[in-house]
C-alpha positions in Angstrom: 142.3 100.1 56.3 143.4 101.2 59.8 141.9 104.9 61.3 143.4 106.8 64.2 141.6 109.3 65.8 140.3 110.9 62.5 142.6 109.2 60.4 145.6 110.5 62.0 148.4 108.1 61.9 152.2 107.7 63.4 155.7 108.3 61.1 159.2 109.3 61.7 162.3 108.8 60.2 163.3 106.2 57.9 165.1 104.1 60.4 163.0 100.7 60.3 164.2 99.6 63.8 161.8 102.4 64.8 164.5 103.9 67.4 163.2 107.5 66.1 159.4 107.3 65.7 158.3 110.8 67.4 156.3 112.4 65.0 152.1 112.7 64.2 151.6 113.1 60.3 148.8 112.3 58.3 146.5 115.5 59.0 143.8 115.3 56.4 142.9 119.2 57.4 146.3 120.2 56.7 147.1 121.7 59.7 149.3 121.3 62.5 147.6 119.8 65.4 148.8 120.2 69.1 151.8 117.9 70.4 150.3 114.2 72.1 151.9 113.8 75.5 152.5 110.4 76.1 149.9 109.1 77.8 147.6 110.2 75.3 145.4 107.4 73.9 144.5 106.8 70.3 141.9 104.2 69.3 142.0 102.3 66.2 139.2 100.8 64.3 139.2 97.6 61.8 136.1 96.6 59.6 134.2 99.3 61.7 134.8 97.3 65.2 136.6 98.7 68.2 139.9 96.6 69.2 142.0 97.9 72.2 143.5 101.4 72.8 147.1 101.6 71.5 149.2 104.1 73.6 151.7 106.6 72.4 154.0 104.2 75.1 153.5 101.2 73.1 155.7 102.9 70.3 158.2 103.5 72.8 158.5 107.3 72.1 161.3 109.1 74.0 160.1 112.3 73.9 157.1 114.2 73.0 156.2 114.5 69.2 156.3 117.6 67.4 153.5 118.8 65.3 154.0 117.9 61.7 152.1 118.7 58.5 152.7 115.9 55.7 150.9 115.3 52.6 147.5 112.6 52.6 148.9 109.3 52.2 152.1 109.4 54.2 153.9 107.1 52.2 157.3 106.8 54.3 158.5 103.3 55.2 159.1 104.4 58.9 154.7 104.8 59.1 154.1 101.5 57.3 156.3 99.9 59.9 154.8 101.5 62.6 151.4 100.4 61.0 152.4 96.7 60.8 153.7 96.8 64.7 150.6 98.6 65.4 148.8 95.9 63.9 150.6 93.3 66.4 149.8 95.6 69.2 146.0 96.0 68.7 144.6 93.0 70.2 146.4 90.6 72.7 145.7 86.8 71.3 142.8 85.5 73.7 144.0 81.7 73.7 141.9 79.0 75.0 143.7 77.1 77.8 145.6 74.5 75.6 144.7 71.6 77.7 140.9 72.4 77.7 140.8 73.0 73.8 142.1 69.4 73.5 138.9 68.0 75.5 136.8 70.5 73.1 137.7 69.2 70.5 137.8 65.7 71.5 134.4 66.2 72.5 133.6 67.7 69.5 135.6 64.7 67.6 133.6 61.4 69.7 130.6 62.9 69.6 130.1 63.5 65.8 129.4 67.2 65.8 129.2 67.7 62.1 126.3 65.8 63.3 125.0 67.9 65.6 121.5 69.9 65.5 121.8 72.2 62.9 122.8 75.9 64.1 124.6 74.7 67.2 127.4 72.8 65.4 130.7 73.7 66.0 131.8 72.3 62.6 132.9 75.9 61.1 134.6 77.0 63.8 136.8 73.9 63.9 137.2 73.5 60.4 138.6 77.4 60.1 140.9 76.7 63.3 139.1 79.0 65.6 140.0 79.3 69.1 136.9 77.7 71.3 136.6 80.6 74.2 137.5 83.4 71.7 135.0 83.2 69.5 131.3 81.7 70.7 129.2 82.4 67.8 130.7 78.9 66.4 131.3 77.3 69.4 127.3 77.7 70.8 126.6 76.3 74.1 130.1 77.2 75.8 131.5 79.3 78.4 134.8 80.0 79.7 136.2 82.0 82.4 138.2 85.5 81.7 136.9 88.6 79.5 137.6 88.5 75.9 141.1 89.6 75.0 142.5 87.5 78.5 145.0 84.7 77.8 144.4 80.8 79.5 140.8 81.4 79.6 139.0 78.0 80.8 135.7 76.6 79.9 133.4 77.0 82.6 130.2 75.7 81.3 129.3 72.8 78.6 125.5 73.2 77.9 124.7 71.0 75.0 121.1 69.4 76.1 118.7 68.2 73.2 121.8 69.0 70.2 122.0 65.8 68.7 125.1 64.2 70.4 125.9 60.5 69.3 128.9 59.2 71.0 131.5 58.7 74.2 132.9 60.9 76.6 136.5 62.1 76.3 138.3 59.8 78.7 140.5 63.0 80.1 137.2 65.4 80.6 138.4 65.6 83.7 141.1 67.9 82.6 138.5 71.1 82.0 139.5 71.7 85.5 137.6 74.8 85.8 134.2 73.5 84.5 130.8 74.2 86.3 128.4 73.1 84.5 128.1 70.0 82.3 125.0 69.8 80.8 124.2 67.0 78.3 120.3 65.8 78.8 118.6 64.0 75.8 121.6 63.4 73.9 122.7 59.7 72.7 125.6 60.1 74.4 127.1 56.0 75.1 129.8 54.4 77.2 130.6 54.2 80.6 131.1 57.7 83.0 134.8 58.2 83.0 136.8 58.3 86.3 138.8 61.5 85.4 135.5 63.3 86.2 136.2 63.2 89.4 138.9 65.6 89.3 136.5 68.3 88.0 136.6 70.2 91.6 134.6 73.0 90.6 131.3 71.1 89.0 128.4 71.7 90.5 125.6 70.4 88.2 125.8 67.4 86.7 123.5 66.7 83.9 123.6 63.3 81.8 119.9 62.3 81.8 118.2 60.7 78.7 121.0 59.2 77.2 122.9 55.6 77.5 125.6 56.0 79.8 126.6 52.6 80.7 128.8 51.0 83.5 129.0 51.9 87.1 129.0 55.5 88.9 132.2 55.7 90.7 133.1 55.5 93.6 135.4 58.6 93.3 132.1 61.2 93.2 133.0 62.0 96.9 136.2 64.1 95.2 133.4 66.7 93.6 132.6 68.1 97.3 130.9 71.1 95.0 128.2 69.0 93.5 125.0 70.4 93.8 122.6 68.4 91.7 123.2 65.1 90.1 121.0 63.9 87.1 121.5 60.4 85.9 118.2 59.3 85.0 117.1 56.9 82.1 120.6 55.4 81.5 121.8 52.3 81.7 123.9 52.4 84.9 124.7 49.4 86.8 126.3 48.4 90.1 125.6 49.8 93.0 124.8 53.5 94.4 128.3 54.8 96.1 128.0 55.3 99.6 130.2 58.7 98.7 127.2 60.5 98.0 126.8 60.6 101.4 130.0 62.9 101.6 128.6 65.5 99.3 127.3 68.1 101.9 126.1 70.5 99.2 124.5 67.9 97.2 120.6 68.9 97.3 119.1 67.0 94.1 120.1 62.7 93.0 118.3 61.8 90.4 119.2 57.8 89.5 115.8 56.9 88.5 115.5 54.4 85.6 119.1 52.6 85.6 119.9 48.9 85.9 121.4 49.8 89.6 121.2 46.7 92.0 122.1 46.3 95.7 120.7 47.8 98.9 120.3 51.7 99.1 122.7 52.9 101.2 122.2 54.6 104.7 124.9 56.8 104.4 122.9 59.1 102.2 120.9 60.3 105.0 124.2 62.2 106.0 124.0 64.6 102.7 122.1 66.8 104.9 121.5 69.5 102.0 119.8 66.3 100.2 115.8 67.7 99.3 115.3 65.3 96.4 115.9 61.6 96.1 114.8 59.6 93.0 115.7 56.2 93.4 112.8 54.5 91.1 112.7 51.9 88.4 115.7 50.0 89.3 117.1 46.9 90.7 117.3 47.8 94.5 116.7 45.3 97.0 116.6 45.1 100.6 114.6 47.8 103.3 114.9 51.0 103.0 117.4 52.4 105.7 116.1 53.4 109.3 117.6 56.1 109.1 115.6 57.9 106.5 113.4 58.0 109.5 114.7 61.1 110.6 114.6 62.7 107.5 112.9 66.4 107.8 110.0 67.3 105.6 111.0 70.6 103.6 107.6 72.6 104.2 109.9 75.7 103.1 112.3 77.4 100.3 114.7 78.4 103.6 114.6 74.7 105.2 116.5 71.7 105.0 114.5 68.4 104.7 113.4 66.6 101.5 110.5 67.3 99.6 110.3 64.3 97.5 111.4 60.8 97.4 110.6 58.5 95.0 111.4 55.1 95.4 109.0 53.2 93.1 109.7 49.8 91.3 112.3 48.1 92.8 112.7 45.1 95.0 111.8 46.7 98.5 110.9 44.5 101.0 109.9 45.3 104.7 108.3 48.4 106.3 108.8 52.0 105.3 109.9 54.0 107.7 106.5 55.9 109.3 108.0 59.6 108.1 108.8 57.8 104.4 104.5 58.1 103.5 104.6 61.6 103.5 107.3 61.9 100.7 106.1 61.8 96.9 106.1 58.2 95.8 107.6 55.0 97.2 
């Protein structure tokens, strides 16, 4: 089962409260080796994988062992103890935040991911009660924050594009409140965007395109100050386009193109003034388009701020462009 340092293991007497573990046995050379100090380190291996180091601390040794010679084996109750604490000792549990493995698995759950494209479903790990940001090679397309081993780690990143999903949002997404990317494009994912996103203060990408979101975008976007790009193209969103995108000053790329949206576009969207990419086409809009997008900067660099496309086509536009508006992509 367990090796130590060249299969050198840990006994002492009897006592099973393990008040008088001091002593090194198991020396498969049969001879005495030198006394550990205690501070020395001794790494354990299981199925041939490295866990953590266990100190000579951790068996809460009050003195420095003395060198012993016992027989292979080392039968004594007082070393299988030790093993099984050992055991306990070698790997601190690396627990998904409880609230985030909820919306997991919810998403998991609404979504149908037994269904999902084959390779990338999450059904085994599920079904074998495996913990979400412990073990990645059944939960594919997920991040969290932490290094393995940590406790509370929190999914940072949900990249599940072109897998197959059929379903709704988890009303309480909004409760992976460490997530940064959600990425979901050409899924068949249904139902309206909940609210609770909003509270996701850390996203900065967005990505729902390709699917059949339904209902309105709300109004509550302008919580997400970190947004950088927001993809909601060929959906079925209606209402109107919130003004609160114009609060966003990191937002660079709003892509809306395609949706049922009606209503004016809103001038306020000139002051995202980090916006470089505007895709309004293909939807209900009516009115002119604001003045103000008269003073929009062309981007003619990597470095500059400006847009370097709008797109605006197939609506219900009426009036003049602004003169700056002809020398953006398509209107």
């Amino acid at each position: 089962m367990a090796r130590i340092m060249d299969q050198q293991w840990w006994t002492g007497a009897e006592d099973e409260n393990l008040q008088q573990v001091r002593r090194p046995c198991c020396d498969t050379t049969r001879r005495s080796h030198p006394a550990f100090s205690d501070d020395e380190r001794a790494e354990r291996f299981v199925g041939g994988r490295r866990r953590r180091r266990l100190f000579c601390s951790d068996l809460n040794h009050s003195r420095r062992p003395t060198p012993a010679r016992l027989p292979r084996g080392c039968g004594s109750v007082g070393g299988t103890v030790v093993a099984v604490v050992a055991l306990l000792l070698i790997r601190a549990e690396a627990l998904t935040h409880p609230t985030d493995k909820a919306v997991l698995l919810d998403l998991y759950n609404k979504t149908r991911g037994d269904e999902w494209m084959e390779g990338y479903r999450w059904t085994r790990g599920v079904e074998k009660g495996l913990d979400p940001c412990d073990d990645f090679e059944f939960f594919k397309g997920l991040s969290c924050s932490g290094l393995y081993g940590d406790p509370d780690r929190h999914a940072t990143k949900i990249l599940l594009s072109y897998m197959g999903l059929n379903g709704t949002l988890p009303h309480d997404i909004g409760n992976l409140t460490m997530l940064e990317e959600l990425l979901l494009t050409v899924n068949n994912v249904s139902g309206p965007l909940p609210t609770s996103l909003c509270r996701l203060k850390h996203l900065n990408t967005l990505d729902l395109p390709f699917n059949r979101m339904s209902g309105i975008i709300p109004e509550c976007i302008e919580q997400m100050t970190k947004l950088f790009k927001v993809d909601l193209r060929t959906n079925m969103l209606e209402g109107t386009i919130p003004k609160q995108f114009g609060k966003l000053q990191d937002l660079q790329q709003l892509y809306l193109s395609e949706n049922l949206l009606t209503g004016t576009i809103p001038p306020e969207l000139y002051n995202a003034r980090r916006l470089s990419i505007l895709f309004l086409s293909y939807n209900q809009l009516t009115g002119t388009i604001p003045k103000l997008f008269g003073r929009f900067r062309m981007k003619e660099t990597p470095a500059m701020t400006g847009l370097s496309w709008m797109d605006m086509r197939s609506n219900q536009l009426e009036g003049t462009y602004p003169s700056i508006i002809g020398d953006f992509g398509a209107v």
